[in-house]
PLY file of the C-alpha trace (Angstrom):
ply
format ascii 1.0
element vertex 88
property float x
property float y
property float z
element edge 87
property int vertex1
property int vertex2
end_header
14.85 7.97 8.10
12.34 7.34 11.13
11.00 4.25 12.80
8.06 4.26 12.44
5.72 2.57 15.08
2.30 0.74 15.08
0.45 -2.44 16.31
2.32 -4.68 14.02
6.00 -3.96 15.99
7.80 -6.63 17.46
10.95 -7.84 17.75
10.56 -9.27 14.23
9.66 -6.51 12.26
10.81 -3.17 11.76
9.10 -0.12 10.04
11.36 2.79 8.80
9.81 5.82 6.72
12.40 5.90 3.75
11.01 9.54 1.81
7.44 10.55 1.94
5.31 7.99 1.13
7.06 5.06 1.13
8.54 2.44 4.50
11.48 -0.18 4.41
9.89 -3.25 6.01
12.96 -5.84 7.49
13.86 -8.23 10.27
15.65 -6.28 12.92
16.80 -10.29 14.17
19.34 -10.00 10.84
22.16 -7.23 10.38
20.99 -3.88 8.92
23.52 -4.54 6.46
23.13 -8.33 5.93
20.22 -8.16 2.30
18.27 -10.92 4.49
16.86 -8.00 6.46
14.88 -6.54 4.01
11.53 -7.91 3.51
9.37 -5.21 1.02
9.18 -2.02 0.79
5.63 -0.09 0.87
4.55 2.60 -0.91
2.18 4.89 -0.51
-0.13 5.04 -4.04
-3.65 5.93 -5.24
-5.08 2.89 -4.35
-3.96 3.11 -0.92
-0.48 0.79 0.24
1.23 -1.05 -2.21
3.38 -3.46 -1.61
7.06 -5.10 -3.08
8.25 -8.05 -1.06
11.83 -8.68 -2.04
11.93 -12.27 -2.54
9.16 -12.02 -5.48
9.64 -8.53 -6.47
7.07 -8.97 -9.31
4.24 -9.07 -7.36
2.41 -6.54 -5.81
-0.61 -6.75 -3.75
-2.47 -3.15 -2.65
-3.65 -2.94 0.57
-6.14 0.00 2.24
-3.76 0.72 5.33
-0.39 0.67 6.48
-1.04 -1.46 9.21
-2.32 -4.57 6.99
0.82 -3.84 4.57
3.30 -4.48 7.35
1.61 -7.35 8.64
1.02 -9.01 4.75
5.27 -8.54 4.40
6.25 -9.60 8.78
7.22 -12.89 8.66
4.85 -15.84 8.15
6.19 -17.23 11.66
5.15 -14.34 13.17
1.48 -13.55 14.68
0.97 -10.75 13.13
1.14 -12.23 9.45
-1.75 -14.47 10.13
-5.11 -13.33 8.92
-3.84 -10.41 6.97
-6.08 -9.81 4.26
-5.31 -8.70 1.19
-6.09 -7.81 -2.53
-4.52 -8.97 -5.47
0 1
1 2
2 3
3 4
4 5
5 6
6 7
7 8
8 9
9 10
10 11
11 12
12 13
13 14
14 15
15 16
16 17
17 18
18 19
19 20
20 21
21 22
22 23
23 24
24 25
25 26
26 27
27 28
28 29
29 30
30 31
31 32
32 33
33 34
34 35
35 36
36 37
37 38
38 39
39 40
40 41
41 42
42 43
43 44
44 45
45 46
46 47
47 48
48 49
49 50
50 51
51 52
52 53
53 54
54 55
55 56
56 57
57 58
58 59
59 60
60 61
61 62
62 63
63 64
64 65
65 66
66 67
67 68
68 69
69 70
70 71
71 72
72 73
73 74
74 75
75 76
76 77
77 78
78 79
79 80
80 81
81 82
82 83
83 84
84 85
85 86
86 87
């Protein structure tokens, strides 16, 4: 696994390249091993990043970069959630 860096990295959010194609998105500020870490997962598809936030895993929005995939699943206290656009 890698950590993976990019505009959206802060203190608050933490990218980590879990197999080809897909990134563990979590909350460095909790224990790796505390579940309140993770916040999604993305995942790399046809119709560019798709994303699984793991407090309403039965959504999924799609989104045309990495970068706005991160910043859709930081969290919303964070600047870098704020105008992140997205498609349902």
């Amino acid at each position: 696994m890698q950590l993976v860096e990019g505009e959206w990295a802060t203190e608050d959010v933490a990218v980590v390249q879990i197999a080809d194609g897909e990134w563990r998105v979590s909350d460095p500020t909790h224990p790796e091993e505390d579940g309140l870490s993770i916040l999604g997962v993305i995942e790399s598809t046809t119709l560019g990043y798709e994303t699984t936030n793991v407090r309403d895993p039965a959504v999924r929005h799609a989104f045309a970069t990495l970068d706005l995939a991160v910043r859709f699943l930081a969290p919303a206290d964070t600047d870098n959630h704020h105008g992140a656009a997205h498609d349902d």
